[in-house]
N, CA, C and O atoms as a GROMACS GRO file, in nm:
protein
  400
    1UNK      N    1  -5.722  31.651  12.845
    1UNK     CA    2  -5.700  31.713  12.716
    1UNK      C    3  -5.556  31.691  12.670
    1UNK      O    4  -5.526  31.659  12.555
    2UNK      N    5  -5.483  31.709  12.755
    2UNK     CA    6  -5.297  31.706  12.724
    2UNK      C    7  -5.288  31.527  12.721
    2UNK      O    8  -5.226  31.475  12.628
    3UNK      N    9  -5.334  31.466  12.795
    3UNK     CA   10  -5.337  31.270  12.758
    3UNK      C   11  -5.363  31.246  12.599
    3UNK      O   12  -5.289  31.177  12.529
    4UNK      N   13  -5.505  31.330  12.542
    4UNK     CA   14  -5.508  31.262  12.430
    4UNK      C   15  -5.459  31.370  12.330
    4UNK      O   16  -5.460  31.338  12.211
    5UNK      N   17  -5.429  31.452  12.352
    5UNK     CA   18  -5.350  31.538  12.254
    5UNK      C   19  -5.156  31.475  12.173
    5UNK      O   20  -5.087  31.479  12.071
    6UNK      N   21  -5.157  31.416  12.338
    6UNK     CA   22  -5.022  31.360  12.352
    6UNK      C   23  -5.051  31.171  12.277
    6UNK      O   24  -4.972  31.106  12.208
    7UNK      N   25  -5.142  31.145  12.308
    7UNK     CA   26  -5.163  31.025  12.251
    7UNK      C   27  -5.180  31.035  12.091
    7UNK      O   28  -5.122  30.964  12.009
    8UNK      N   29  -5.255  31.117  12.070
    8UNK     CA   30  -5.263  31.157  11.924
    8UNK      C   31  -5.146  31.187  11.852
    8UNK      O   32  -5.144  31.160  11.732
    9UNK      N   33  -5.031  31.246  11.915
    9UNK     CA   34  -4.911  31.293  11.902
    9UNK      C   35  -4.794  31.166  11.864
    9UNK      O   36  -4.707  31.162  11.778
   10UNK      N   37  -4.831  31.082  11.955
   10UNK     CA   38  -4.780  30.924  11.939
   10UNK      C   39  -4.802  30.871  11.824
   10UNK      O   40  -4.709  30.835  11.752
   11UNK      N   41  -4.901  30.862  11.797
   11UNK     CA   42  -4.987  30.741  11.688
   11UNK      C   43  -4.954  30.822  11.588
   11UNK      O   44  -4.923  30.760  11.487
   12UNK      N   45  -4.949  30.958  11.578
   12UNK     CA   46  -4.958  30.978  11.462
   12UNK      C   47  -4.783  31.002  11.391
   12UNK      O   48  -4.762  31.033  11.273
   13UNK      N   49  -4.679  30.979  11.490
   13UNK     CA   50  -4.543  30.989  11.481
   13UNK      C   51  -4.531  30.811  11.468
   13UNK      O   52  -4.452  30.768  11.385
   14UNK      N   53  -4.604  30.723  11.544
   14UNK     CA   54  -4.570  30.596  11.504
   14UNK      C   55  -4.614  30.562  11.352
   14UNK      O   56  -4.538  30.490  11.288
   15UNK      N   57  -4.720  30.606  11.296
   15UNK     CA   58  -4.739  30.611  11.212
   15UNK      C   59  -4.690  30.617  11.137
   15UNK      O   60  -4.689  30.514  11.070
   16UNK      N   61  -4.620  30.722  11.090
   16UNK     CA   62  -4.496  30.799  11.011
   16UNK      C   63  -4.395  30.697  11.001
   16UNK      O   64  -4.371  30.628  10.902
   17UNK      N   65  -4.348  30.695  11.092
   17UNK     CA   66  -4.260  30.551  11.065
   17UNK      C   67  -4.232  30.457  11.022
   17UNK      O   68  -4.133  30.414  10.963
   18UNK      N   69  -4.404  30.387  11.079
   18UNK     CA   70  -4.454  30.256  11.025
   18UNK      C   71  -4.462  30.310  10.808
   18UNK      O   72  -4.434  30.231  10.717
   19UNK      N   73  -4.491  30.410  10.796
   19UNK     CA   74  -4.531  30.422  10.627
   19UNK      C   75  -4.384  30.438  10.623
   19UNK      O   76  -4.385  30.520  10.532
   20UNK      N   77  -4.262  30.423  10.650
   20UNK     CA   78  -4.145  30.556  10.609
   20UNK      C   79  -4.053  30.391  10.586
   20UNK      O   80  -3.959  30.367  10.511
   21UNK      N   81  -4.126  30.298  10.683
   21UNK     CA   82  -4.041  30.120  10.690
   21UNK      C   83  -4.116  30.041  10.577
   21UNK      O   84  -4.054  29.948  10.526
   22UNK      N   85  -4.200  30.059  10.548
   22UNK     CA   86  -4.249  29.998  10.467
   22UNK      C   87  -4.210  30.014  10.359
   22UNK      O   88  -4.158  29.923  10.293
   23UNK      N   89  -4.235  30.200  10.294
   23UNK     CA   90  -4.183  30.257  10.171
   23UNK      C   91  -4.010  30.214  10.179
   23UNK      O   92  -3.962  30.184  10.070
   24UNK      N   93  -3.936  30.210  10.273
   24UNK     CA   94  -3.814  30.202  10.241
   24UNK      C   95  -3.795  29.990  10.201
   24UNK      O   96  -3.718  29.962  10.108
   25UNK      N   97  -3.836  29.920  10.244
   25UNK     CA   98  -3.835  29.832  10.263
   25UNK      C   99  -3.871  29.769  10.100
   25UNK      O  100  -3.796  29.692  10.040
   26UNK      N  101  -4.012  29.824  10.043
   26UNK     CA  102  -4.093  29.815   9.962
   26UNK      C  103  -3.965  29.846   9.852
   26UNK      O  104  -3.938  29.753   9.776
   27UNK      N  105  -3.889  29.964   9.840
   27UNK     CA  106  -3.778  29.990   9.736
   27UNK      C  107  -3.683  29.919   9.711
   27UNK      O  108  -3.616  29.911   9.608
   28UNK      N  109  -3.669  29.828   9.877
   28UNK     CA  110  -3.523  29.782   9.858
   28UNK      C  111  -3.597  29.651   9.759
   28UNK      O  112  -3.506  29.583   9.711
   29UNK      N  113  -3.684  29.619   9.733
   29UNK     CA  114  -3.712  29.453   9.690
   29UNK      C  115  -3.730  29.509   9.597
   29UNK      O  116  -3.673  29.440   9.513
   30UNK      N  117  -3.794  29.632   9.524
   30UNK     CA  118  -3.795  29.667   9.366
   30UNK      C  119  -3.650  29.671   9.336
   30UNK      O  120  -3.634  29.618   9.226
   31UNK      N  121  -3.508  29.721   9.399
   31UNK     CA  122  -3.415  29.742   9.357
   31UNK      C  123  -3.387  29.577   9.378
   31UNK      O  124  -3.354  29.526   9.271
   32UNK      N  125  -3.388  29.530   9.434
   32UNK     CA  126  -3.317  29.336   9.485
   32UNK      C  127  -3.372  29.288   9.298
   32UNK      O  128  -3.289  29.258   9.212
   33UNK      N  129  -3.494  29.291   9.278
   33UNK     CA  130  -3.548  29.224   9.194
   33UNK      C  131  -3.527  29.272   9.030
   33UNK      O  132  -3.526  29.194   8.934
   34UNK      N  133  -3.507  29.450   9.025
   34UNK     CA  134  -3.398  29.461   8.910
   34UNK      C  135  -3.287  29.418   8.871
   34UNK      O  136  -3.263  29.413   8.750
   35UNK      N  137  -3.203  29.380   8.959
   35UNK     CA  138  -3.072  29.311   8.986
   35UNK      C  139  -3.018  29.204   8.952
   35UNK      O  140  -2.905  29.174   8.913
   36UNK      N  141  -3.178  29.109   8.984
   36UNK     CA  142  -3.200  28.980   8.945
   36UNK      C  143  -3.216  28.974   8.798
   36UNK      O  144  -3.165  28.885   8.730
   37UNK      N  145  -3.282  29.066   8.751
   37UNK     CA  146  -3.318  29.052   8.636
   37UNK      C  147  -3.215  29.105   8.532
   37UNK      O  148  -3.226  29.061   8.418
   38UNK      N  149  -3.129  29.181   8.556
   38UNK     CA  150  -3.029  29.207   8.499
   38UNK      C  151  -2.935  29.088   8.488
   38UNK      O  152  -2.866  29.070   8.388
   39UNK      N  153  -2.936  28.969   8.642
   39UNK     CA  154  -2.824  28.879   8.622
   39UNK      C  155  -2.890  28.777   8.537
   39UNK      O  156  -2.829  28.701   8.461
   40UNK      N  157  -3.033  28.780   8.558
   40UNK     CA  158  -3.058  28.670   8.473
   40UNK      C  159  -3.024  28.663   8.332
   40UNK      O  160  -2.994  28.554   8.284
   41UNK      N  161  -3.028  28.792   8.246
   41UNK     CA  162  -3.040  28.822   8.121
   41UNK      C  163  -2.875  28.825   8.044
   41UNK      O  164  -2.841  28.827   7.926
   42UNK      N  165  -2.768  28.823   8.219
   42UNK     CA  166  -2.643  28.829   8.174
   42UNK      C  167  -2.563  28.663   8.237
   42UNK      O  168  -2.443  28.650   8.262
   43UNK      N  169  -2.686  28.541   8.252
   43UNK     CA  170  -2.664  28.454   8.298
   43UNK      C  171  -2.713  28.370   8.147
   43UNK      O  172  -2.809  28.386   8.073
   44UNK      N  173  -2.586  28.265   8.144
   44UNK     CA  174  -2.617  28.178   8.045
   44UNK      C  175  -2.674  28.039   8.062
   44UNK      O  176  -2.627  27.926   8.050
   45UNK      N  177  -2.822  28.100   8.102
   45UNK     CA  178  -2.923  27.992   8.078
   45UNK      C  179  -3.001  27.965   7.950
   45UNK      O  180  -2.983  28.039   7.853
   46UNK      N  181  -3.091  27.859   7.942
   46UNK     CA  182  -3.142  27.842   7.840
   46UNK      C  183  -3.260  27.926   7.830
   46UNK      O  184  -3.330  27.938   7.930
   47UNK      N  185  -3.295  27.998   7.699
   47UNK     CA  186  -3.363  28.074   7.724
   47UNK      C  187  -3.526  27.993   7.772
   47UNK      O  188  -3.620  28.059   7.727
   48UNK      N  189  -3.550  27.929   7.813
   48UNK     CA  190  -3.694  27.855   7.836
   48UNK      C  191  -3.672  27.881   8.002
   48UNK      O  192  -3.758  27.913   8.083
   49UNK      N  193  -3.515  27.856   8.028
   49UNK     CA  194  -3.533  27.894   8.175
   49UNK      C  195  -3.495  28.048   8.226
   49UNK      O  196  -3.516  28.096   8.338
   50UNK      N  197  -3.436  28.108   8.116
   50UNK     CA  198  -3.465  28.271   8.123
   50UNK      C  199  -3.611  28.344   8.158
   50UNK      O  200  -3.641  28.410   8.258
   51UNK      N  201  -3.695  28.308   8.038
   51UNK     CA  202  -3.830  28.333   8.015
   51UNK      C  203  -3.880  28.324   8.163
   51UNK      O  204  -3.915  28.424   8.224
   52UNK      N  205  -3.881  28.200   8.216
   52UNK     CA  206  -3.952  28.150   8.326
   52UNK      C  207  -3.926  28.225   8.465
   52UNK      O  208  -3.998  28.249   8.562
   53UNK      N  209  -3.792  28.252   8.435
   53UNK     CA  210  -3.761  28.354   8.602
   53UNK      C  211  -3.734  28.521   8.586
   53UNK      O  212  -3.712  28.610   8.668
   54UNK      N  213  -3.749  28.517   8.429
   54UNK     CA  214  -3.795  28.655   8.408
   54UNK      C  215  -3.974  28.680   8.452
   54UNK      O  216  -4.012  28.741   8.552
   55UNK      N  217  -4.014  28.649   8.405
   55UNK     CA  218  -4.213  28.621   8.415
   55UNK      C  219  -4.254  28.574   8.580
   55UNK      O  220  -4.369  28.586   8.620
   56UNK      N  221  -4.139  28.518   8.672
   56UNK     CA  222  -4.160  28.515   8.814
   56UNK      C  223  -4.110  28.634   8.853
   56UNK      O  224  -4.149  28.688   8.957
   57UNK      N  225  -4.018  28.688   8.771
   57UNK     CA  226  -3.950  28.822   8.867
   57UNK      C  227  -4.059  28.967   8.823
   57UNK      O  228  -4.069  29.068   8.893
   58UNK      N  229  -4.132  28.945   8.693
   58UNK     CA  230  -4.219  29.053   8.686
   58UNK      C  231  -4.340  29.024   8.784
   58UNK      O  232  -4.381  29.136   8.814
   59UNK      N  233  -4.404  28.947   8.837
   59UNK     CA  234  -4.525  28.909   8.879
   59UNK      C  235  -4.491  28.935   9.040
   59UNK      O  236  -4.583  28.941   9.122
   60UNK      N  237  -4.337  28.950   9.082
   60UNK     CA  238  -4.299  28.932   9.240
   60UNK      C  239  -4.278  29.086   9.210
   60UNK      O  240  -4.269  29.123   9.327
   61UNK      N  241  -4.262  29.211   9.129
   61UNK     CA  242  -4.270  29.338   9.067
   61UNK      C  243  -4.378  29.386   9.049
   61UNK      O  244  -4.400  29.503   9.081
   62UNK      N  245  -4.473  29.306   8.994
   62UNK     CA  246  -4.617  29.320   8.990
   62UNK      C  247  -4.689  29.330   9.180
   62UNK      O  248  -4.763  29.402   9.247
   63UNK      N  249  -4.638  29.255   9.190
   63UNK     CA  250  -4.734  29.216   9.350
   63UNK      C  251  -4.639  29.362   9.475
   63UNK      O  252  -4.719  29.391   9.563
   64UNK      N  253  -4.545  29.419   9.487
   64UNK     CA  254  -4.495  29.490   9.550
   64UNK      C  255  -4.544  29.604   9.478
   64UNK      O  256  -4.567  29.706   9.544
   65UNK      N  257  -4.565  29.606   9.356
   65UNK     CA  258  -4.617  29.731   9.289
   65UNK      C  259  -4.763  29.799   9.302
   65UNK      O  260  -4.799  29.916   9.313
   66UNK      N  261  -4.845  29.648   9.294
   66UNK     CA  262  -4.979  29.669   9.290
   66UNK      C  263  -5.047  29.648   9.448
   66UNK      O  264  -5.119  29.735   9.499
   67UNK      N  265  -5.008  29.506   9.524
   67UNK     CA  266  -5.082  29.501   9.626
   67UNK      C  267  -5.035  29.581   9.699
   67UNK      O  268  -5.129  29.644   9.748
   68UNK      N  269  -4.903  29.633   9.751
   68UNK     CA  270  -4.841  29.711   9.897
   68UNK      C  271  -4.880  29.859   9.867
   68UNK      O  272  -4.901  29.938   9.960
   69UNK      N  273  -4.893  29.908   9.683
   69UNK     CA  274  -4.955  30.032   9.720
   69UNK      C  275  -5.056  30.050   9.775
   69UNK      O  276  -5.073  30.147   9.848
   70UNK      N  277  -5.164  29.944   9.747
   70UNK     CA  278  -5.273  29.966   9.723
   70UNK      C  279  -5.343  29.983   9.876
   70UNK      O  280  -5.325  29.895   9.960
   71UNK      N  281  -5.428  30.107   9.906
   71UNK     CA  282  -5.523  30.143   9.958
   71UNK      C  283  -5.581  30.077  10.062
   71UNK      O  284  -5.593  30.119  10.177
   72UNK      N  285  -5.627  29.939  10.001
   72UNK     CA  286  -5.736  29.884  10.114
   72UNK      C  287  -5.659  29.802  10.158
   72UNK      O  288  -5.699  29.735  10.253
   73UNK      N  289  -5.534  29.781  10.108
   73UNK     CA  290  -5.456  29.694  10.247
   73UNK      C  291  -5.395  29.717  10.375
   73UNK      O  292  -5.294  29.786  10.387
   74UNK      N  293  -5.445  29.670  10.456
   74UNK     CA  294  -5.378  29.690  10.563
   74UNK      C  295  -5.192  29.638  10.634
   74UNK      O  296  -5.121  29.545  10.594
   75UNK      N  297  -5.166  29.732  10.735
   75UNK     CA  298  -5.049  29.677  10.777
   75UNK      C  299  -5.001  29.551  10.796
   75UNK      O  300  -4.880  29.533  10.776
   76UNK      N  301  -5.074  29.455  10.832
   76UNK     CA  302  -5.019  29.356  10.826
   76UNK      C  303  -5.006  29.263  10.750
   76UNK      O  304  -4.912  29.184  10.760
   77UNK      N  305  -5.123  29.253  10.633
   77UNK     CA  306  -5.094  29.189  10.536
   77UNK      C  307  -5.007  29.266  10.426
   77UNK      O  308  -4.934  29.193  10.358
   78UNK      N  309  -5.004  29.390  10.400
   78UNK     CA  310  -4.895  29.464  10.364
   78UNK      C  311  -4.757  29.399  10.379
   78UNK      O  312  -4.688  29.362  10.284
   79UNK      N  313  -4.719  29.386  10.532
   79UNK     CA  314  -4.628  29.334  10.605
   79UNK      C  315  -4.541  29.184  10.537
   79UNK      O  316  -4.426  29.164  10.500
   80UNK      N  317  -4.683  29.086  10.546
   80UNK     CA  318  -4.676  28.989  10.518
   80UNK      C  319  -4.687  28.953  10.351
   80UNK      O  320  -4.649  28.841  10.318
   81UNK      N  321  -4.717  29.009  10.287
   81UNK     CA  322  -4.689  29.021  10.088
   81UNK      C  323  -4.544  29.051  10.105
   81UNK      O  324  -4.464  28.964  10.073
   82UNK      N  325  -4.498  29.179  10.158
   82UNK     CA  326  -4.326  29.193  10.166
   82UNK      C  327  -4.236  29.094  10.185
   82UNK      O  328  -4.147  29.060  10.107
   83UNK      N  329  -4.270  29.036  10.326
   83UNK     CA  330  -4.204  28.936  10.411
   83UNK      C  331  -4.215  28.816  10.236
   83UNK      O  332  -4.118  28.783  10.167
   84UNK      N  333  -4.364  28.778  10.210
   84UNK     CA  334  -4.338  28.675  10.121
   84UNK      C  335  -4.268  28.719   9.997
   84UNK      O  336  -4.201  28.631   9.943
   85UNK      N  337  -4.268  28.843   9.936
   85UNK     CA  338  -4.173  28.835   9.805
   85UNK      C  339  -4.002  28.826   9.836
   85UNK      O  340  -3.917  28.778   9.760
   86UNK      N  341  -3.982  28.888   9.970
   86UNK     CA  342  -3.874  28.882   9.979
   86UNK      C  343  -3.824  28.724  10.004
   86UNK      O  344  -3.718  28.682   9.958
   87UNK      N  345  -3.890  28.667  10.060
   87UNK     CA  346  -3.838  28.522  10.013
   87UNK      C  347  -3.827  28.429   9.915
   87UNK      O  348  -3.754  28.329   9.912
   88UNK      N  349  -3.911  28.472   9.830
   88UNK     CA  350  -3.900  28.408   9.695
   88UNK      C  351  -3.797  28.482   9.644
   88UNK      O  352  -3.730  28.411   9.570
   89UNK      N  353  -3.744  28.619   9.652
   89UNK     CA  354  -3.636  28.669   9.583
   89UNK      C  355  -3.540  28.615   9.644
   89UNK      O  356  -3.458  28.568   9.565
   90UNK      N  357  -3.500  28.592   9.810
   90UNK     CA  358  -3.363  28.523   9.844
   90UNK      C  359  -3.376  28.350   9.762
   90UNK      O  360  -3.272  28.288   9.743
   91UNK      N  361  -3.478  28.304   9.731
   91UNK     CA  362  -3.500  28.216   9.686
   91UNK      C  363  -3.425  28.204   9.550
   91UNK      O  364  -3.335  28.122   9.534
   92UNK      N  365  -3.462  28.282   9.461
   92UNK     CA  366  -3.448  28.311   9.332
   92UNK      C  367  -3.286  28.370   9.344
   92UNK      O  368  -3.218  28.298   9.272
   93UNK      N  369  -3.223  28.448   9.392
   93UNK     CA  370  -3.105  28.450   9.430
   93UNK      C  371  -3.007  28.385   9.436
   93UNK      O  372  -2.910  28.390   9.362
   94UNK      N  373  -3.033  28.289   9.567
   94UNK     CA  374  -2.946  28.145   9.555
   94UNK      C  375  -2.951  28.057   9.433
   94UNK      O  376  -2.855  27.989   9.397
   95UNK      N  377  -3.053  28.060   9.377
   95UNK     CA  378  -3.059  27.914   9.216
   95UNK      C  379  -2.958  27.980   9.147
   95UNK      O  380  -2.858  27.920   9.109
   96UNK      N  381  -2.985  28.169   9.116
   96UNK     CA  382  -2.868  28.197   9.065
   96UNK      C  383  -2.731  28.190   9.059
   96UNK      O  384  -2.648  28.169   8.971
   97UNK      N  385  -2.730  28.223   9.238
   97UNK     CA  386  -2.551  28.179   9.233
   97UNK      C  387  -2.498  28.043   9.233
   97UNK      O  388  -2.378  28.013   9.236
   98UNK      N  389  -2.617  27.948   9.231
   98UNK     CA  390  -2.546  27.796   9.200
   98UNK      C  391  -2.576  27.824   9.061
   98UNK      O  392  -2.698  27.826   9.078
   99UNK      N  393  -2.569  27.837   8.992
   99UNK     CA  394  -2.590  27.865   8.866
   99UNK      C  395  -2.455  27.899   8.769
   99UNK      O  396  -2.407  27.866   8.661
  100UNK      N  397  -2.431  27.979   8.874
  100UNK     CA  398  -2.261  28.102   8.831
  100UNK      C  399  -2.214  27.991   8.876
  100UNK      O  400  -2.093  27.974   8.887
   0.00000   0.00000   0.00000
């Protein structure tokens, strides 16, 4: 009785965690990707190439917004949508500062 009380006790504290890394993780790329979008709009590109990495930066906003809340996904592809926007944002990052 005390094994799975204590096991239950585990999982459900790893748990916590696991939602507490994600949610924190999940904010930092909404805040990374406002940022972007602020430099883009204060970066003197042409607007055809404004448009274009504005409309990638809503859709990489869109996808942290819509798929990582959402319900029927699980941890690891959760995991792995994160892992991928955050690389297209270090992506999108660097063009910027060769840019500046």
């Amino acid at each position: 009785m005390r094994g799975k009380f204590l096991l239950m006790l585990v999982g459900a504290t790893l748990g916590g965690i696991s939602a507490y890394l994600f949610t924190k993780k999940d904010e930092e790329l909404k805040n990374r990707i406002a940022v972007l979008q602020e430099k883009v709009k204060k970066t003197d590109l042409s607007n055809k190439v404004k448009s274009s990495l504005d409309e990638i930066l809503s859709k990489l906003n869109k996808i942290t917004t819509e798929k990582v809340a959402s319900p029927s996904i699980d941890n690891v592809d959760r995991e792995r949508v994160l892992r991928e926007v955050e690389e297209k944002v270090e992506q999108l990052e660097e063009l910027l500062r060769k840019e500046q």
